[in-house]
VOFI-977723 format. One record per residue (C-alpha): x, y, z; residue in three letters. Coordinates in steps of 0.25 Angstrom, whole numbers, padded with zeros to 4 digits, always signed. Each point is the difference from the previous one (the first is absolute). Last residue first. Example, Ala and Ser with C-alpha at 12.3 -4.5 7.8 and 13.67 -1.06 7.14 Angstrom:
# VOFI-977723
+0055-0004+0029ser
-0006-0014+0002ala
This chain:
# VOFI-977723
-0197-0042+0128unk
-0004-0001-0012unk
-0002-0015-0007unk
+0010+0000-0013unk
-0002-0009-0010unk
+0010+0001-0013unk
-0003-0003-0015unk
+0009-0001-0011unk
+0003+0005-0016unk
+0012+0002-0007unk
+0000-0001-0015unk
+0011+0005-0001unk
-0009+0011-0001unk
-0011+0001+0010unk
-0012-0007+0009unk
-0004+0005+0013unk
-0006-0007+0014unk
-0004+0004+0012unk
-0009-0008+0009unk
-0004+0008+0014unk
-0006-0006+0011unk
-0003+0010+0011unk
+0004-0006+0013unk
+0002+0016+0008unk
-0006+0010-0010unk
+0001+0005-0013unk
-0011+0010-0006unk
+0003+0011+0007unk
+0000+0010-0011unk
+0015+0002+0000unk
+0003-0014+0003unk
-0008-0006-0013unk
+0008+0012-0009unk
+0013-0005+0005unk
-0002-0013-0004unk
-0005+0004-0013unk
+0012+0009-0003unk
+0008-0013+0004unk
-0007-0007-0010unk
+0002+0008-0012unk
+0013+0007+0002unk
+0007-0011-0007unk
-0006+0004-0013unk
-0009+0012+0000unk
-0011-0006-0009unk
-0011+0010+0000unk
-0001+0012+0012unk
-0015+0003+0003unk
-0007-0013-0008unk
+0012-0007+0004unk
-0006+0001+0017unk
-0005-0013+0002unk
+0000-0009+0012unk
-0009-0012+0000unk
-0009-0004+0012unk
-0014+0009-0004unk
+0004-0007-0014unk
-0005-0013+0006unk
+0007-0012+0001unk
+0001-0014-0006unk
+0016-0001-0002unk
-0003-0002-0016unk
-0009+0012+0000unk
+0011+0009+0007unk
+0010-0005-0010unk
-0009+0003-0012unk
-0004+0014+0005unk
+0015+0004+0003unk
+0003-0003-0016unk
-0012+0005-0005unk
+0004+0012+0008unk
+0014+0003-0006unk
+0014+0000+0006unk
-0003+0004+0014unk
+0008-0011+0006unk
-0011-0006+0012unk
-0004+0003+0014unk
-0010-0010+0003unk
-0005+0004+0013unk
-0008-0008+0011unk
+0003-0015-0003unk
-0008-0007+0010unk
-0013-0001-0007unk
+0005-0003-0013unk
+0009-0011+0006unk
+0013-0002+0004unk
+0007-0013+0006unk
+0014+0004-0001unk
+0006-0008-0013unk
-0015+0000-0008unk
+0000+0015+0002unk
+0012+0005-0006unk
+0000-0011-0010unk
-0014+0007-0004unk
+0008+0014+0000unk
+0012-0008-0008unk
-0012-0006-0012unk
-0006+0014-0001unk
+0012+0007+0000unk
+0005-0008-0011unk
-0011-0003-0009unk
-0005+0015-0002unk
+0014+0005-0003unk
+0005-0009-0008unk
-0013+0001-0010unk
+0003+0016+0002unk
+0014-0001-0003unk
-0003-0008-0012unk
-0010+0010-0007unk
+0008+0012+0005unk
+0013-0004-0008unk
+0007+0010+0005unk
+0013+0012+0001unk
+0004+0010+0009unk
+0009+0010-0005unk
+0014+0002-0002unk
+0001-0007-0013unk
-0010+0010-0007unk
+0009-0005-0013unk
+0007+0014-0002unk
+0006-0001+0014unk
+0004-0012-0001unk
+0007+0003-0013unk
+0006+0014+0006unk
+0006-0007+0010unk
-0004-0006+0015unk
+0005-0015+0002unk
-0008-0010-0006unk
+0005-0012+0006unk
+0008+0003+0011unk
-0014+0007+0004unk
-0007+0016-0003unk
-0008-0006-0011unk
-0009-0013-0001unk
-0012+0005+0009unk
-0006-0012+0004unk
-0015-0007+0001unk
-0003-0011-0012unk
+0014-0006-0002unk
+0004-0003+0013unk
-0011-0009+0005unk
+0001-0013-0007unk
+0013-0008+0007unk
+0003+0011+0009unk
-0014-0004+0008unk
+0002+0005+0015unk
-0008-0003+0012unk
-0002+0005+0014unk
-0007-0009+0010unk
-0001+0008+0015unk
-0006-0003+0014unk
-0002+0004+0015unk
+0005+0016-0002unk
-0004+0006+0014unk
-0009-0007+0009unk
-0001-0015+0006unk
+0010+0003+0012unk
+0001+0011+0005unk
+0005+0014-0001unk
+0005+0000-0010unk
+0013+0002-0005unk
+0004+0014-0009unk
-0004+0003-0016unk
-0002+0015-0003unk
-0008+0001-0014unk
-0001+0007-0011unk
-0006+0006-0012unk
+0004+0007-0011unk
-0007+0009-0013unk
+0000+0002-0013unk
-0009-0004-0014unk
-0003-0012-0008unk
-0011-0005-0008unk
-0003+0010-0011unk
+0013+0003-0005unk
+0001-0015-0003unk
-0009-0005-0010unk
+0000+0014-0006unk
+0011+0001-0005unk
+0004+0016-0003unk
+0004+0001+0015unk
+0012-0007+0000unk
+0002-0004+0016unk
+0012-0002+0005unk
+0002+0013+0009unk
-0016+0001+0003unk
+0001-0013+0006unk
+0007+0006+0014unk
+0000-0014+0007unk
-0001-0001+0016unk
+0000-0013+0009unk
+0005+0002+0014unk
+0005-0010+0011unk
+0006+0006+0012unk
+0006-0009+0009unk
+0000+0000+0015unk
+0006-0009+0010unk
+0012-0006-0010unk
+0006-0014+0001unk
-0007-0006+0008unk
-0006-0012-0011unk
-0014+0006+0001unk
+0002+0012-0002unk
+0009-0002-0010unk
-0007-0010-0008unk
-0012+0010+0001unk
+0008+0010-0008unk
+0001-0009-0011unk
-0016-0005-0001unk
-0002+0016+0000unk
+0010+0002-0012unk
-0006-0012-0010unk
-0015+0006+0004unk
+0005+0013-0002unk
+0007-0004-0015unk
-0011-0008-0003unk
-0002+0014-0011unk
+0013-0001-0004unk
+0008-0012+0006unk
+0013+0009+0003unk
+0005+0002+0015unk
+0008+0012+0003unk
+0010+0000+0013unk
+0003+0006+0011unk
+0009-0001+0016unk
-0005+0008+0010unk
+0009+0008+0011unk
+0001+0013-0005unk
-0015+0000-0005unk
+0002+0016-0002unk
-0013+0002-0008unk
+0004+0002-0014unk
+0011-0008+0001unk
-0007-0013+0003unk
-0010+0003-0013unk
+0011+0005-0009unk
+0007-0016+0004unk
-0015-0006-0001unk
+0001+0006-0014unk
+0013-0009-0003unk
+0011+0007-0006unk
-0001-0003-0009unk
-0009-0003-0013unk
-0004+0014+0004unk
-0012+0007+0007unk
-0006-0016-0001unk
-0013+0000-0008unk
-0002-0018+0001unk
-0002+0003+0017unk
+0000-0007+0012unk
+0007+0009+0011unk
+0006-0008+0011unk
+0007+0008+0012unk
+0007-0008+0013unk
+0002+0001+0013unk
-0008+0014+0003unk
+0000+0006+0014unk
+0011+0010-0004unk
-0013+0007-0008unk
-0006+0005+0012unk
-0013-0007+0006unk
-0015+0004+0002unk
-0006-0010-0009unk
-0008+0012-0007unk
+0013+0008-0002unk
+0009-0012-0005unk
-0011-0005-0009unk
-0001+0013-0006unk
+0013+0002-0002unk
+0002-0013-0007unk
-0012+0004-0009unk
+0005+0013-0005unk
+0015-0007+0000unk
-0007-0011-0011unk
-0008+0014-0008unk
+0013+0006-0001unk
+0008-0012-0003unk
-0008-0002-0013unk
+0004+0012-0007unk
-0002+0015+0003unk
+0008+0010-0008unk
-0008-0004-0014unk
-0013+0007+0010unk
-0012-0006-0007unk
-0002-0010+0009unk
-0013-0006-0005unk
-0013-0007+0007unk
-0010-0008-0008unk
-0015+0003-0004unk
-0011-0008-0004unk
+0004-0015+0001unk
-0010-0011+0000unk
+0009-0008-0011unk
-0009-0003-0012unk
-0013+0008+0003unk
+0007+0011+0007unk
+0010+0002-0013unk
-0011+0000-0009unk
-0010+0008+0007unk
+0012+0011+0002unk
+0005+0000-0015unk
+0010-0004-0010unk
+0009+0005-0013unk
+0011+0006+0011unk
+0004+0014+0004unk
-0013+0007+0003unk
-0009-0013+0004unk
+0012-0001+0012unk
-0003+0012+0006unk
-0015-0005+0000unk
+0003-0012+0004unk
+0008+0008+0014unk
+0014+0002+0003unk
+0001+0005+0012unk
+0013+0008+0009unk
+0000-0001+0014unk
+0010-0009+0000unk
-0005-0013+0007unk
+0008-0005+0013unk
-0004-0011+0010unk
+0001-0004+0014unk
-0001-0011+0007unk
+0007-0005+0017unk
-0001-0012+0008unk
+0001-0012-0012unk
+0003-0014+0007unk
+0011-0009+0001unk
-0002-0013+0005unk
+0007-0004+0013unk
């Protein structure tokens, strides 16, 4: 038996960053970030009390409360996340504590912006295999913490926000998480998307500190080209392997990286923008939170129904990129 999403929920801190705020800090301005990434405001947590395991248990208790069950009920926890509260222990850990989850076990997945996609595909394999009943898979980044915001090329795409999902059997056959191709390209990624401090490698000092080494760092250019070309050519693998078309696709629910981006994977999978699920113009690029916040936001608004075809798919740092096909049950 597949394994198949029952239960979405999202967090966004309440606080916005617009363009405008943005145009008082930086040498740039609304029309030139909305024409070159879509984005016109991002979400923050201000509070330096509040890390990433805050808005993950936010989301894990909402997806207790709306599937109706107690947190004893959880087999296992997996928080997808590249701003861990701590290098360890594990956020999924905080995340497990948090709400009680006294007979799950916990763990953080790393695959940066894919880092959902890598999760859910995980979780399924414990569904499916019978070991655990019900899984929670989140994705949650707070961004703000590693961003520097005097460069402009990146202060302007990211901000914060989590997502998530709870993952149990379907119901029948022919529902539930059918397909998933996730790739990673250590031979030429690395060095264009990282952040070099806070590692083995660099660990925190004064020099690192001086050097900006605690922040996100990219080659925008390269990114971008990878970007276009990967999620395109995984969604239209996506397809070809299950028999999809334009027709019977009914969401596209891609990594909210950059609209060019998400219009250039749609265009290549022949469907309309009516089927493409955006919302970066609202929150930015908010990591591994992207696409289950977009999941969540499609439930909320009623959008998904029984044999909806839904293609996701994300490109990140590694790089790491993948597509997944999950038919609603």
């Amino acid at each position: 038996m597949k394994a198949a999403i029952s239960t979405t929920a999202k967090y966004l801190p309440e606080e916005v960053l617009s363009n405008k705020d943005l145009e008082r800090i930086l040498e740039t301005n609304d029309e030139w970030i909305r024409t070159r990434t879509g984005i016109s405001e991002r979400r923050i947590l201000r509070d330096p009390e509040k890390a990433t395991s805050y808005m993950a248990t936010e989301v894990a208790r909402m997806l207790l409360e709306k599937r109706g069950i107690c947190a004893d009920e959880i087999d296992l926890i997996i928080v997808a996340t590249m701003t861990p509260d701590m290098i360890f222990p594990s956020t999924a850990c905080l995340v497990q504590g948090n709400i009680q989850a006294k007979n799950a076990w916990a763990f953080d997945l790393s695959a940066a912006c894919s880092g959902f996609l890598y999760a859910l595909n995980t979780g399924a394999q414990f569904i499916e295999s019978g070991n655990c009943k019900k899984v929670m898979v989140i994705g949650a980044d707070k961004m703000s913490s590693i961003i520097d915001y005097t460069d402009r090329s990146t202060a302007i795409l990211f901000g914060d926000g989590a997502g998530g999902v709870l993952l149990e059997a379907a119901q029948e056959d022919g529902y539930g998480v059918l397909d998933a191709r996730l790739y990673s390209d250590g031979l030429n990624g690395p060095n264009h998307l990282l952040m070099r401090g806070g590692g083995s490698l660099h660990p925190a000092s004064h020099e690192t500190i001086d050097q900006h080494m605690h922040f996100i760092q990219q080659d925008g250019k390269q990114v971008f080209k990878a970007a276009v070309m990967a999620m395109a050519d995984v969604a239209e693998e996506i397809m070809q392997r299950n028999g999809l078309t334009s027709e019977t696709i009914d969401w596209l629910v891609p990594h909210q990286a950059n609209q060019r981006i998400i219009h250039a994977t749609a265009e290549r999978m022949g469907i309309t923008e009516e089927k493409v699920v955006m919302n970066i113009a609202h929150y930015g690029n908010t990591t591994a939170g992207t696409v289950p916040i977009c999941l969540a936001e499609l439930d909320e608004q009623g959008k998904l129904h029984k044999g909806s075809n839904l293609v996701l798919v994300s490109f990140g740092a590694g790089y790491t990129w993948g597509g997944i096909y999950v038919r609603w049950q």
